[in-house]
C-alpha positions as CSV (number, residue, x, y, z in Angstrom):
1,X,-55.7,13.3,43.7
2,X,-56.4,11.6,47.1
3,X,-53.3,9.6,48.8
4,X,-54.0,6.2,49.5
5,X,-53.7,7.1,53.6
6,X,-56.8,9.6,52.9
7,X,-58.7,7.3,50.9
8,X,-58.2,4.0,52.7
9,X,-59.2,6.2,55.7
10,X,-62.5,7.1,54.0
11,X,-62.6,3.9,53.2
12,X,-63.2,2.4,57.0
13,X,-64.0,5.4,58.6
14,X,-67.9,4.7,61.0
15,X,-67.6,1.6,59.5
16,X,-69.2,2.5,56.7
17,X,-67.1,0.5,54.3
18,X,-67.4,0.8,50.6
19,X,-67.2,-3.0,50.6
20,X,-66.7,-5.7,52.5
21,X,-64.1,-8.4,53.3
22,X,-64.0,-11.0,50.0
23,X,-65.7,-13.7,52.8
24,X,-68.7,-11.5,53.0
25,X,-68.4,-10.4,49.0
26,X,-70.7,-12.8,47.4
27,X,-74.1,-11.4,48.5
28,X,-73.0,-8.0,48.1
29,X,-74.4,-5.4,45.1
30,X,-70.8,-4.7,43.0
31,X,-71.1,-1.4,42.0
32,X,-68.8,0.3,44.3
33,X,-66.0,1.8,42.9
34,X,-63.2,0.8,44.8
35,X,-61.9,-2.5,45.7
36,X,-58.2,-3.2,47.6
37,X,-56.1,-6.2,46.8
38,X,-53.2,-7.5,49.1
39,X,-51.6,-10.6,50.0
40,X,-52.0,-11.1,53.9
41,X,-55.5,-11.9,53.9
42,X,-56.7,-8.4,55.9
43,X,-58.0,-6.8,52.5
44,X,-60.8,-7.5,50.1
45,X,-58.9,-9.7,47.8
46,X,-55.4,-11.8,47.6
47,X,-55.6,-11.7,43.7
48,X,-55.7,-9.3,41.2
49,X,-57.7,-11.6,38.6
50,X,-60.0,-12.5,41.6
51,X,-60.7,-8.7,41.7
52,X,-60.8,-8.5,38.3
53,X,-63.5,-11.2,37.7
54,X,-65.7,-9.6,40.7
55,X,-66.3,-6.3,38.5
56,X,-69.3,-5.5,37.3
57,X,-69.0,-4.6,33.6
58,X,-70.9,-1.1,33.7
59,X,-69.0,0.1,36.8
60,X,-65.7,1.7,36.6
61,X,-63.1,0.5,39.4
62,X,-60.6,1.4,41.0
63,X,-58.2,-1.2,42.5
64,X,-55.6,0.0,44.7
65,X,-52.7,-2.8,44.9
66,X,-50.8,-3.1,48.1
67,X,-47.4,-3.8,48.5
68,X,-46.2,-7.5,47.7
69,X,-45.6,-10.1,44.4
70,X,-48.4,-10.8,42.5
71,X,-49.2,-14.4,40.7
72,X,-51.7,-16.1,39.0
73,X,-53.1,-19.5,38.1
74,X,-53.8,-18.5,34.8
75,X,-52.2,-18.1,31.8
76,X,-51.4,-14.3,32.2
77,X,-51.5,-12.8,35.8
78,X,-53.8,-9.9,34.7
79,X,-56.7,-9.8,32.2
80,X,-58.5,-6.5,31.9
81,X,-61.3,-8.1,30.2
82,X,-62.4,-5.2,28.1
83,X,-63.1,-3.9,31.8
84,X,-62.8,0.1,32.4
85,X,-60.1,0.0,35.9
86,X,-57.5,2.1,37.4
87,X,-55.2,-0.5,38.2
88,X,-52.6,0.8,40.7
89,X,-50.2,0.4,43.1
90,X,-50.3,2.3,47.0
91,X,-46.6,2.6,47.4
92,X,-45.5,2.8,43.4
93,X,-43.1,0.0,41.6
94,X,-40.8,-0.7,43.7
95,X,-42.3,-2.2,46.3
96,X,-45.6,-3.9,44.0
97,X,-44.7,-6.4,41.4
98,X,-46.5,-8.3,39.3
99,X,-44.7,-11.5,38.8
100,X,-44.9,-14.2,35.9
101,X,-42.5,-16.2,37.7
102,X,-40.9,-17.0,34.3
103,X,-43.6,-19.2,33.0
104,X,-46.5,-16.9,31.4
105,X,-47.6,-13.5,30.4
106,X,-47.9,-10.6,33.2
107,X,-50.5,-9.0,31.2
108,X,-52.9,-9.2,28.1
109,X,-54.9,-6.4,27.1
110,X,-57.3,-7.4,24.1
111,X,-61.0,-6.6,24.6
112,X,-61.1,-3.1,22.9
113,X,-60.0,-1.1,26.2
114,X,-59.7,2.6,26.0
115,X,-57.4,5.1,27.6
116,X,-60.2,4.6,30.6
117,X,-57.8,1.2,31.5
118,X,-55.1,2.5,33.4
119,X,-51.8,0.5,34.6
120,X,-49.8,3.0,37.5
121,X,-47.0,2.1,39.5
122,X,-46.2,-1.4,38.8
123,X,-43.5,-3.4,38.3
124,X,-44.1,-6.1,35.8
125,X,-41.2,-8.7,36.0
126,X,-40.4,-12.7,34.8
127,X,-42.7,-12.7,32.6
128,X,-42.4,-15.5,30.0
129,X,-44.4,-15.8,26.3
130,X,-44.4,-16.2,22.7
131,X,-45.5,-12.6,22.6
132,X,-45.4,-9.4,24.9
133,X,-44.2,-11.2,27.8
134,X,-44.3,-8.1,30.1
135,X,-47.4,-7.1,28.4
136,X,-49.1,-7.9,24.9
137,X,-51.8,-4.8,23.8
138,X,-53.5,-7.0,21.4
139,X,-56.8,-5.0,20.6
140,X,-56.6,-1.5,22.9
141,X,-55.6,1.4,24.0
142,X,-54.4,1.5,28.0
143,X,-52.4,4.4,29.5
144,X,-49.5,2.5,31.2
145,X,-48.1,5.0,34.0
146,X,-45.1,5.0,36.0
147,X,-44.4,1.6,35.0
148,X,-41.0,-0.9,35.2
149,X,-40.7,-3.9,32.6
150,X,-38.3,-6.0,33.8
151,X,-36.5,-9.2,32.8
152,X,-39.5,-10.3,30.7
153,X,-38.8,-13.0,27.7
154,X,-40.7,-13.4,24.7
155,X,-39.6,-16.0,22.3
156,X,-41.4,-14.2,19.1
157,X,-42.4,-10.8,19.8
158,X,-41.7,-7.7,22.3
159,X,-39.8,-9.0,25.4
160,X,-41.7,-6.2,27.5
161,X,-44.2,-5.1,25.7
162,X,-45.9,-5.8,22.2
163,X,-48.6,-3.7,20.4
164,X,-50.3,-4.8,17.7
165,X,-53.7,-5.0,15.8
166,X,-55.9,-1.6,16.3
167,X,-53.9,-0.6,19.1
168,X,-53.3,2.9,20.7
169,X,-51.7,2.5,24.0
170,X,-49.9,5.7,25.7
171,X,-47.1,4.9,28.0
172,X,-45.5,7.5,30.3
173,X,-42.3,7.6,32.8
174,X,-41.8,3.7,32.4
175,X,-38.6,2.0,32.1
176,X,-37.9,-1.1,30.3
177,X,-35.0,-2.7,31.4
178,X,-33.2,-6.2,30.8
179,X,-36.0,-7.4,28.5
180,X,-35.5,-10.1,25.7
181,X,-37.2,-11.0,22.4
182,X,-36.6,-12.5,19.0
183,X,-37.8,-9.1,17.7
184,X,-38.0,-6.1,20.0
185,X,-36.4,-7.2,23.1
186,X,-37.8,-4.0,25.0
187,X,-40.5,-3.3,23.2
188,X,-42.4,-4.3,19.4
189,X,-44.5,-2.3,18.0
190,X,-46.7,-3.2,14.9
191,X,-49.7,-1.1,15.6
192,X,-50.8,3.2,15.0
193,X,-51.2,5.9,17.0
194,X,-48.7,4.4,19.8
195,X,-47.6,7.0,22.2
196,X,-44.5,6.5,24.3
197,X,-43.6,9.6,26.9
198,X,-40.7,10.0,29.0
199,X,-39.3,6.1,28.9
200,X,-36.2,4.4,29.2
201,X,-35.6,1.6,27.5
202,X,-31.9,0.1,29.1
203,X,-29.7,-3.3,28.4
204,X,-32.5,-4.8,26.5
205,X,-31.6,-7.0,24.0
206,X,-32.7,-9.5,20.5
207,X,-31.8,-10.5,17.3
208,X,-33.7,-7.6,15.7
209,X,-34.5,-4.5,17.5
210,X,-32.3,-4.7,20.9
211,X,-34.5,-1.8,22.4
212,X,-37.6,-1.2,19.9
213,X,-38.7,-2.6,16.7
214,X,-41.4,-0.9,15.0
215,X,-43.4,-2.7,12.0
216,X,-45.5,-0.7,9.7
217,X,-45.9,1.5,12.6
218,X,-46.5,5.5,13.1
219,X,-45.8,5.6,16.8
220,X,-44.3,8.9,18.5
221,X,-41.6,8.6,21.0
222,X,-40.5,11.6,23.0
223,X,-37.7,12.4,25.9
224,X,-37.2,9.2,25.3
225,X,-33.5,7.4,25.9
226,X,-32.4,3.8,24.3
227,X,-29.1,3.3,26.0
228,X,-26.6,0.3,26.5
229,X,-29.2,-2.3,24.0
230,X,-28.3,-5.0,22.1
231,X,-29.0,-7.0,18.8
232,X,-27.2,-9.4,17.4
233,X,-28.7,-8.9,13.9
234,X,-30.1,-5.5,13.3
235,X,-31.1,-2.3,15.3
236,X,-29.3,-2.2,18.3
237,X,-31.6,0.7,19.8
238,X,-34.0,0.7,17.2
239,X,-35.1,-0.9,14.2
240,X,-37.7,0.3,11.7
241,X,-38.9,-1.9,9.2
242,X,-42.0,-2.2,6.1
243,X,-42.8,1.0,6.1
244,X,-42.3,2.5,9.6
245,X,-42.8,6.2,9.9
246,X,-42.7,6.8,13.5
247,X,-41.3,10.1,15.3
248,X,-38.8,10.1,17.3
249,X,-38.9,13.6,19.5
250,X,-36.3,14.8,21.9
251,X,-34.6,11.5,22.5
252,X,-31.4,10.1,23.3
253,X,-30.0,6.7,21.3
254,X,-26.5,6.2,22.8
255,X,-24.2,2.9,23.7
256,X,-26.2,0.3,21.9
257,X,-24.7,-1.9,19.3
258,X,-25.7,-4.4,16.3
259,X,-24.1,-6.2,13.4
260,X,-26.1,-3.6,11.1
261,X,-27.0,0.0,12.5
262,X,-25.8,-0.1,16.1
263,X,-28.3,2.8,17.2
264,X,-30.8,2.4,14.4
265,X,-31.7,0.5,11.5
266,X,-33.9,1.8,9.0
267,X,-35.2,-0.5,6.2
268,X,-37.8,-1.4,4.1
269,X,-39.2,1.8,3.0
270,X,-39.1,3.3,6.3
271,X,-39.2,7.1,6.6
272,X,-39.0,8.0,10.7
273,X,-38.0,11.7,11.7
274,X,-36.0,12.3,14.3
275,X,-36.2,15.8,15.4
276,X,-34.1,17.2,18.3
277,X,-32.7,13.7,18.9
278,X,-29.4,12.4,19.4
279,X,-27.9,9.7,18.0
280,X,-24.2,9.1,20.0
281,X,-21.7,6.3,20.8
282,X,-23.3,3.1,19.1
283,X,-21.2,0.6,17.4
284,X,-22.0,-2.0,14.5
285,X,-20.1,-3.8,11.6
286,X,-22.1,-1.4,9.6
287,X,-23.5,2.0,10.2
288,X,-22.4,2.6,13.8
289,X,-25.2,5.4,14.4
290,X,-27.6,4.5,11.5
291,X,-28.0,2.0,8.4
292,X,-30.3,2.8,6.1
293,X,-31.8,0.3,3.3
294,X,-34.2,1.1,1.0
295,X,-35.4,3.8,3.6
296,X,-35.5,8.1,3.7
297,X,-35.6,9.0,7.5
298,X,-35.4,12.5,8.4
299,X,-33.0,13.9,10.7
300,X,-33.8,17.7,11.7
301,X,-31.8,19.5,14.7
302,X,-29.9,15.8,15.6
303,X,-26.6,15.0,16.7
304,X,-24.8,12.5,15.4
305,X,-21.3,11.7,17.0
306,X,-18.5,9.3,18.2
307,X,-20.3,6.1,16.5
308,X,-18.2,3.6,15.3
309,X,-17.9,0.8,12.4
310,X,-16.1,0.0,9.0
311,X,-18.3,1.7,6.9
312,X,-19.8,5.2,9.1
313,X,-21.6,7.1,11.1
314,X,-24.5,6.8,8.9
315,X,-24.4,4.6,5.9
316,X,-27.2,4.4,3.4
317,X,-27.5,1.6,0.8
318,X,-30.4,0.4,-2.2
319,X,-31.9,3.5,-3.1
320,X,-32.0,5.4,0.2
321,X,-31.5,9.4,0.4
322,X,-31.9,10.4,4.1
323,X,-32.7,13.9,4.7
324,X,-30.4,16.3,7.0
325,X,-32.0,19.5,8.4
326,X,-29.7,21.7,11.1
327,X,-27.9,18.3,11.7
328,X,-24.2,17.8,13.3
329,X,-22.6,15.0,12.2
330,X,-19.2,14.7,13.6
331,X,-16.9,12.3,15.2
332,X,-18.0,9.2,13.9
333,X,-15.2,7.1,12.7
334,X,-14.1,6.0,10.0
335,X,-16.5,8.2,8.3
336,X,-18.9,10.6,9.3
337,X,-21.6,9.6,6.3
338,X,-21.5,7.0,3.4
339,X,-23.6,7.0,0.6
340,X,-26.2,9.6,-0.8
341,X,-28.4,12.2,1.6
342,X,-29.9,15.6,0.7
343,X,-28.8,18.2,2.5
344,X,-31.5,21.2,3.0
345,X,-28.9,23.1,5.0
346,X,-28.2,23.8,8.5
347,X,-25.7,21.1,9.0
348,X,-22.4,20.4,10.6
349,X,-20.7,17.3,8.6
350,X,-17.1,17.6,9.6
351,X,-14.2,16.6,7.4
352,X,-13.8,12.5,8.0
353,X,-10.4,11.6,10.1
354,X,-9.0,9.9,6.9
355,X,-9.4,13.6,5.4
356,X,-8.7,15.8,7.2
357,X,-5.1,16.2,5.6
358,X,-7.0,17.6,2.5
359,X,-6.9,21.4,3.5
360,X,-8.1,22.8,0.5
361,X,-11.0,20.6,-0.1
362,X,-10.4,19.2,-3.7
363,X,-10.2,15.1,-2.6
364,X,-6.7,14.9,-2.1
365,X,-3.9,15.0,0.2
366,X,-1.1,16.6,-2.0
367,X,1.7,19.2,-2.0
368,X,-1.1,21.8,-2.3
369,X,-2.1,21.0,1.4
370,X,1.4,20.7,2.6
371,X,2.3,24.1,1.4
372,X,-0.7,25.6,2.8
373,X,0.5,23.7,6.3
374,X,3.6,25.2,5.8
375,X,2.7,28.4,5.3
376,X,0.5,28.4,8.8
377,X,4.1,26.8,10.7
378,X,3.8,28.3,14.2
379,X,0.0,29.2,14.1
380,X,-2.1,29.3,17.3
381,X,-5.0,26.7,15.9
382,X,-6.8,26.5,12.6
383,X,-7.6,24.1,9.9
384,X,-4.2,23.1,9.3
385,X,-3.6,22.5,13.1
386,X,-4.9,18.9,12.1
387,X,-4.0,17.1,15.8
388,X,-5.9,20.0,17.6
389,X,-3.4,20.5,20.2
390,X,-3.1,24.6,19.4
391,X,0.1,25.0,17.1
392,X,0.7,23.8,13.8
393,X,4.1,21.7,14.0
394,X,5.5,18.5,12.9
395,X,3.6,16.4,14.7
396,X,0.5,17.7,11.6
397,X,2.9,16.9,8.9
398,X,3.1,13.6,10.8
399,X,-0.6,12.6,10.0
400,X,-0.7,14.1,6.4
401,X,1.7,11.9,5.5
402,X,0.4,9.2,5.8
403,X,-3.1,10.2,3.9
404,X,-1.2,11.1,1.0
405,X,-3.1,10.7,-2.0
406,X,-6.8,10.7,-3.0
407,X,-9.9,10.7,-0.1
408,X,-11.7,8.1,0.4
């Protein structure tokens, strides 16, 4: 691929421009393929939507955006129109933002657009709207590259981005960051065929879904991280509801937190798989990695660790029976797991804290396990070594008494 350097060179070299400046525009034939939009009045257009509208429908564009803040008049900054464009930035998304000055969408996306409508290296920020306030996919299917959604608001749906209807966007290397919705404060997804590569999604937050809320959707989400999210409801790094079966590939769910499942919620006859994925450090009321209601996920090759609540690392209510598949769950306090799962073997699920007085297994701390302590006095590590610190002493007797009596 050309740099912008060789291609705004092309561009002016002989004076053979590919267009014009937008003075001389309006007599001109549109069907060249490259138009250049920046704010200081040297280039073809000062708006993106004035570039936009100038398209001819038959002619693919490309439209190179040049440094600066980007508004609009209208109610979203950027339309696509159903228009085929590569919409991108010269210098990438830190230096080219596209600005809904917290009072209206950044972008809508409805007219049936295929993966032919790119978004690359932009920076979509204050955006403001019932719905997708960063951007709302209504009716396509965009690849969105090299992307940042930042501090967008929605007061309904997807802070930073919402899919829905017969949508199929793919996203790649973005970041969603400080993004806030009702439902899905980084992103909503209620659409199919979703694809979401290599994105971070970071201190977003909502009643519902603090990073991601899929609905009835089968999106795929891989090397993906949702870290440091918020909901004050439900899902704090994800939430899966009404039938959600999306896959979750290779990513990391870690410090995000929720009244119910502080990393992810599961309900409503929601079967996600999470393969590879790890699932470490959230915190809820209830199910500190992962509440499940209703719902079967499937966890194959996860790691599940150090979440925290007053019911478990996982907990699993109303006729759900996740499946575990060369899983480690560990760490998680009070209890690694609560409630029913199938295990098809392969896992790690390690003796809960409140338990691990019972040596021999049978579901209660008694004078069974203290004998068997006893009988390991002096020993360099083990089972019965119950603090960890390399000898069995006192200071083990010390916790087992205190668990005295039957597991939990």
């Amino acid at each position: 691929m050309k740099t912008f350097s060789e291609k705004l060179i092309k561009f002016v070299a002989g004076g053979l421009c590919s267009i014009g400046m937008y003075a001389g525009l309006s007599g001109m034939n549109t069907g060249y393929s490259t138009l250049v939009v920046g704010g200081n009045g040297q280039d073809n257009f000062n708006s993106i939507q004035e570039a936009i509208n100038y398209i001819d429908w038959s002619n693919p564009t490309e439209i190179i955006i040049l440094p600066g803040t980007y508004h609009d008049i209208h109610q979203q900054v950027i339309d696509t129109k159903g228009l085929v464009i590569w919409l991108h930035s010269s210098d990438g998304p830190d230096v080219t933002f596209i600005d809904g000055q917290n009072l209206k969408r950044c972008v809508f996306v409805r007219f049936q657009e295929t993966s032919s409508t790119i978004f690359e290296g932009l920076t979509f920020i204050n955006g403001y709207a019932q719905h997708g306030a960063g951007m709302w996919v209504a009716n396509g299917s965009p690849q969105v590259l090299d992307c940042v959604f930042k501090n967008n608001v929605s007061y309904g749906f997807g802070g930073g981005m919402y899919v829905n209807a017969s949508s199929s966007p793919t996203v790649t290397n973005c970041s969603f960051i400080n993004n806030s919705a009702l439902d899905g404060g980084g992103l909503k997804n209620a659409s199919n065929g979703t694809t979401f590569l290599n994105c971070m999604f970071t201190q977003n937050s909502a009643e519902n879904g603090g990073a991601i809320q899929n609905y009835a959707s089968t999106g795929t989400y891989t090397d993906c991280s949702m870290t440091g999210n918020t909901a004050s409801e439900t899902g704090g790094g994800v939430h899966n509801i009404f039938g959600t079966t999306s896959q979750f590939v290779n990513c990391i769910i870690d410090f995000n937190s929720a009244q119910i499942g502080g990393g992810v919620r599961n309900e409503s006859l929601s079967n996600p798989v999470f393969t590879s994925t790890i699932i470490n450090s959230n915190s809820a009321t209830i199910g500190g990695g992962i509440e499940n209601e209703n719902s079967s996920p499937e966890f194959i090759s996860c790691e599940v660790k150090l979440n925290t609540d007053t019911v478990g690392g996982m907990a699993s209510f109303l006729k759900s029976n996740p499946v575990l598949i060369d899983s480690n769950f560990c760490q998680n306090t009070p209890v690694n797991i609560s409630g029913p799962f199938t295990d098809l073997g392969g896992n790690t699920i390690c003796i809960d804290a409140s338990c691990e007085s019972d040596l021999n297994g049978d579901g209660f701390v008694d004078i069974h396990d203290l004998l068997q302590l006893v009988s390991a006095w002096g020993n360099l590590g083990g089972p019965e070594d119950i603090n960890q610190d390399g000898v069995v002493d006192l200071a083990d007797i010390l916790i087992m008494i205190p668990n005295w009596g039957s597991c939990p």
